[in-house]
N, C-alpha and C positions, 0 to 999 in steps of 0.2 A: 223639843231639842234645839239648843243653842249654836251654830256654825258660824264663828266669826270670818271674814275675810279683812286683812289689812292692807290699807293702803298703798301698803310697799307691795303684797303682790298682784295689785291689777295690771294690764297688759301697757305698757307704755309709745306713746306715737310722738315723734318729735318732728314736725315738718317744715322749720323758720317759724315761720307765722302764726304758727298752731302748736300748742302744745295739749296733746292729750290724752287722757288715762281712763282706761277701760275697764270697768268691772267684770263685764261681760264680755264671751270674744266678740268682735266688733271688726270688719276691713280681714286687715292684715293679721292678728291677732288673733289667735285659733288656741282653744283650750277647751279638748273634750269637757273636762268636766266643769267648766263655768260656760254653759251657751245661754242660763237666764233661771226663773225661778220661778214656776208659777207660769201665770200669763207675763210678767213683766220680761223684758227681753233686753234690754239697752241700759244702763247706765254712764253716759261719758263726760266728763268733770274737763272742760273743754277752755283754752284760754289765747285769744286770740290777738294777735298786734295788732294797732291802730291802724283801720283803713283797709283792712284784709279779711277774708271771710269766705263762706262754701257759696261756690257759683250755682245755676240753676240745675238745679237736679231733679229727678222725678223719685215719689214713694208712690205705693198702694199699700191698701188691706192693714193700715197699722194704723194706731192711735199714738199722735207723737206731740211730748210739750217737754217747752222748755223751761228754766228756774233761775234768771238770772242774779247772779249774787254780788255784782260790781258792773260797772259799766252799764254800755245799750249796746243793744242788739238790733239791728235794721231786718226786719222780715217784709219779705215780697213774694206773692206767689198768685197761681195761674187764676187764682179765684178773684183775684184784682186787690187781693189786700194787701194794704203796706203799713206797716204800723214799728213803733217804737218800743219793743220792752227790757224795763227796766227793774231795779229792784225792789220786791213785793211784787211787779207782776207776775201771772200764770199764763204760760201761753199752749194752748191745745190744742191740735191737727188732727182731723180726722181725713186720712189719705183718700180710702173709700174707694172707686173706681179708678183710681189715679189725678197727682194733684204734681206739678213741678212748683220747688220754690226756692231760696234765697236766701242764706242770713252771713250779715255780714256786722264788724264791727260799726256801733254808728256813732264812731268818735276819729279824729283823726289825730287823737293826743295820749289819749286812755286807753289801754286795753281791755277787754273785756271777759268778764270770769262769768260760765256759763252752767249747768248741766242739760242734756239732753238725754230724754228719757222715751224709751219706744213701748208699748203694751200691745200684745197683740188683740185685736178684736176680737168677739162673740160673735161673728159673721162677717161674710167677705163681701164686697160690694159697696152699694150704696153710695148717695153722693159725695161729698168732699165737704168738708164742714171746716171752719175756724172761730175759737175763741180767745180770748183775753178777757182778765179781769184783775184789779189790782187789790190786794191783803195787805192791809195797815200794818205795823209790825207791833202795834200795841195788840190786834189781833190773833195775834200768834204768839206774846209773851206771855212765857211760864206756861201755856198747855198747847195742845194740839190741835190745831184750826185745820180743819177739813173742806180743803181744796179744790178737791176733785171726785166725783163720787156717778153713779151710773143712773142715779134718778135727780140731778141739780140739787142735793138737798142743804138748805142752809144757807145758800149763796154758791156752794161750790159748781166749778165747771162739770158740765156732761159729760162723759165716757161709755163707749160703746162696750164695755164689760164689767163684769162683776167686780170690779177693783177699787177701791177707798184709797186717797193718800192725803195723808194729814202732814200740817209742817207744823214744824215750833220754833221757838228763840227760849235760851234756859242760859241763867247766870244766877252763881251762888245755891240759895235756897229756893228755888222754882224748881217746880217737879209737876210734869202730868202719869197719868195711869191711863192705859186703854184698855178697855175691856172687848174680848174676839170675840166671836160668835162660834159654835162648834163648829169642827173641820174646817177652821180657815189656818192657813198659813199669811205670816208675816214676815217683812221687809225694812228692817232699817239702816238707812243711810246718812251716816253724820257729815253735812256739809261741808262744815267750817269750825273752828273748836274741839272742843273734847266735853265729854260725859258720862255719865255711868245708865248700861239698860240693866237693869235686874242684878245691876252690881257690879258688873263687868266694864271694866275702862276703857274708853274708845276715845279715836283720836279723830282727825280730818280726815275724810276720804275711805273710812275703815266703813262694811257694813256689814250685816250680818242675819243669818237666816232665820225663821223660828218656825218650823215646824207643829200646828197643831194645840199653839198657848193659849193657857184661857185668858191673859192678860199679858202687859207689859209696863214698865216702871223705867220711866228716864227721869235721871237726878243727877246733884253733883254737877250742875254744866259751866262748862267758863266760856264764854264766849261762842258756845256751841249753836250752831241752825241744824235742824233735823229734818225729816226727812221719813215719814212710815207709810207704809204702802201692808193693804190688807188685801190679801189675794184670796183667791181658790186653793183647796189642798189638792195642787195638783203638781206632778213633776215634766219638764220639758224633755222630748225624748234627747238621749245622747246623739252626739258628731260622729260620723263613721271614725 
């Protein structure tokens, strides 16, 4: 079963500095029936002015990475790491016990276009972890390059759950197919662009749920970045 979500109705935050849009409720932003999908929990398509950025704050117990799609992003956090990422990079936080950190624009010209994506973990605990690594974007054209995945496989980053997320780049006649495993549920989110999944037209910021498919088919893309996430068939309980 197919669930689109468009763009237009994710929860919207507008703060000066920051502009940003929630797929899921997030903060402020409360919508019994979007608190996440699966284990995936967060989607926030985030854009921040030069020079400005979230101060030190603390997580636990989540697995959190970000997707930069323009700009840098300056990350610093309790584990002594400070690093620059940019676009192609993967960056993935493993909270774990608790972890405070940082990210702010790292341009004082450019603004910087982001997503930040939360998953819950397979267990709570554990140390604090951080990675990075950067995907070529010849890597990622016309199919589905697998990013992040819970056994490193391929090159992709570790993840403390049962969760796959693949990204692409599609223009014109490029098209990948993914093939599910039974009883998994799927996640696709169009970055940037527009595309067709199984036929259905999608724009920037639209994503949409899948329920149980033995496959999927993105085609038709113009300028599109993607975005699939292969979860558990599992549902998040409802917001009082």
């Amino acid at each position: 079963m197919m669930q689109v979500r468009k763009a237009s109705e994710r929860g919207v935050a507008e703060h000066g500095w920051l502009s940003s849009r929630h797929t899921f409720s997030f903060a402020d932003y409360r919508d019994p029936s979007q608190i996440g999908f699966s284990d995936l929990r967060v989607i926030n398509e985030d854009r921040v002015t030069p020079g400005q950025g979230f101060g030190t704050h603390p997580h636990r117990d989540m697995e959190i990475f970000s997707y930069v799609l323009e700009g840098t992003l300056a990350h610093s956090d309790s584990m002594g790491t400070g690093s620059q990422i940019k676009p192609g990079d993967v960056q993935l936080m493993s909270a774990g016990t608790g972890v405070t950190h940082s990210e702010f624009n790292g341009s004082k010209e450019a603004p910087v276009h982001f997503l930040q994506i939360w998953i819950v973990p397979d267990h709570t605990g554990g140390a604090p972890a951080y990675q990075q690594k950067h995907f070529d974007e010849a890597d990622k054209r016309g199919r589905l390059r697998l990013i992040i995945s819970p056994d490193g496989l391929d090159g992709s980053l570790r993840i403390q759950q049962d969760t796959r997320v693949f990204a692409g780049l599609f223009d014109g006649d490029e098209s990948a197919t993914l093939a599910l495993d039974k009883n998994r549920h799927a996640y696709v989110h169009v970055a940037r662009g527009s595309i067709e999944l199984d036929g259905v037209k999608l724009e920037a910021g639209d994503g949409v749920r899948l329920r149980n498919p033995q496959s999927l088919q993105l085609t038709g893309g113009k300028g599109a970045e993607v975005l699939v996430f292969d979860l558990r068939s599992q549902e998040l309980p409802q917001m009082p």
